[in-house]
C-alpha positions in Angstrom: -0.7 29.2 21.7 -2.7 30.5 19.0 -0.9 29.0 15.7 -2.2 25.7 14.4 1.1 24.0 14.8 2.3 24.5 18.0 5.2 26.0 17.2 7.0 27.2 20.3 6.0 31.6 20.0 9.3 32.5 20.9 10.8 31.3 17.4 7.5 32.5 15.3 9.3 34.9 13.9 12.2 32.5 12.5 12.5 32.3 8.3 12.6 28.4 9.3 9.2 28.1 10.5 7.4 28.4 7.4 5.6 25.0 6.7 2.8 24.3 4.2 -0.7 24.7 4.6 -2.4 21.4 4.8 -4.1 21.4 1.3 -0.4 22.0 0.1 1.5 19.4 1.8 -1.1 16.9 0.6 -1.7 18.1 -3.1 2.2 17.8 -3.2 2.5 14.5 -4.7 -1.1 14.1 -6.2 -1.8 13.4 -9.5 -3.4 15.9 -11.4 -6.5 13.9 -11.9 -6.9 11.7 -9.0 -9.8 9.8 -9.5 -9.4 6.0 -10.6 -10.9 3.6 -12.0 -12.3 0.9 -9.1 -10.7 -2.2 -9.8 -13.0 -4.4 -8.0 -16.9 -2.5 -8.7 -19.2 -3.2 -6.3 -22.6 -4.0 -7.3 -21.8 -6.3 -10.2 -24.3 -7.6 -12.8 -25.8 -11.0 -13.5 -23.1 -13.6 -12.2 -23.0 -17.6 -12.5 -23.5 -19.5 -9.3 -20.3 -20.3 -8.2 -20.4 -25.0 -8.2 -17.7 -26.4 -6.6 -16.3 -29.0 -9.3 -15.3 -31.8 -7.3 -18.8 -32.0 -5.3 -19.0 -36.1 -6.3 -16.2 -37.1 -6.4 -15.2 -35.2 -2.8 -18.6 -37.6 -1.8 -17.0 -40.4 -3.0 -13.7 -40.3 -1.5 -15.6 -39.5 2.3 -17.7 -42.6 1.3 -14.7 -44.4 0.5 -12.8 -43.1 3.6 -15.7 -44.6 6.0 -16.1 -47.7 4.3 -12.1 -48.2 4.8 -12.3 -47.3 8.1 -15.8 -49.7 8.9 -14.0 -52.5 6.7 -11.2 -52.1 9.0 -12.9 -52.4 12.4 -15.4 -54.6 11.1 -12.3 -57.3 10.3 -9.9 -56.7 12.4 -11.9 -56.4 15.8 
């Protein structure tokens, strides 16, 4: 089979067995300019440092979880 897509040879010769090159088929339904914009650019400039804003008070409520918890064994042995 010499053709690029396998087409059986005996029906070569068949006015249905035209099909589109590949740069064709895939230029089909591309825009005209298809280059976009990147949404998300990598590389990026100067950035903030990301802070979590709960960072004391999250310390607080783990304090005041254990201190529950030690309170709790502590009176009720």
């Amino acid at each position: 089979m010499n053709n690029p897509r396998d087409i059986d040879p005996r029906s070569l010769d068949d006015p249905r067995n035209v099909y589109p090159t590949d740069e064709e088929f895939y230029a089909s339904d591309r825009p005209a300019n298809p280059v976009l914009p990147e949404d998300r650019p990598r590389g990026g400039g100067p950035t903030s440092p990301v802070k979590h804003p709960w960072t004391w008070g999250t310390i607080l409520l783990v304090a005041f979880v254990f201190l529950v918890i030690f309170a709790g064994i502590a009176l009720f042995p």
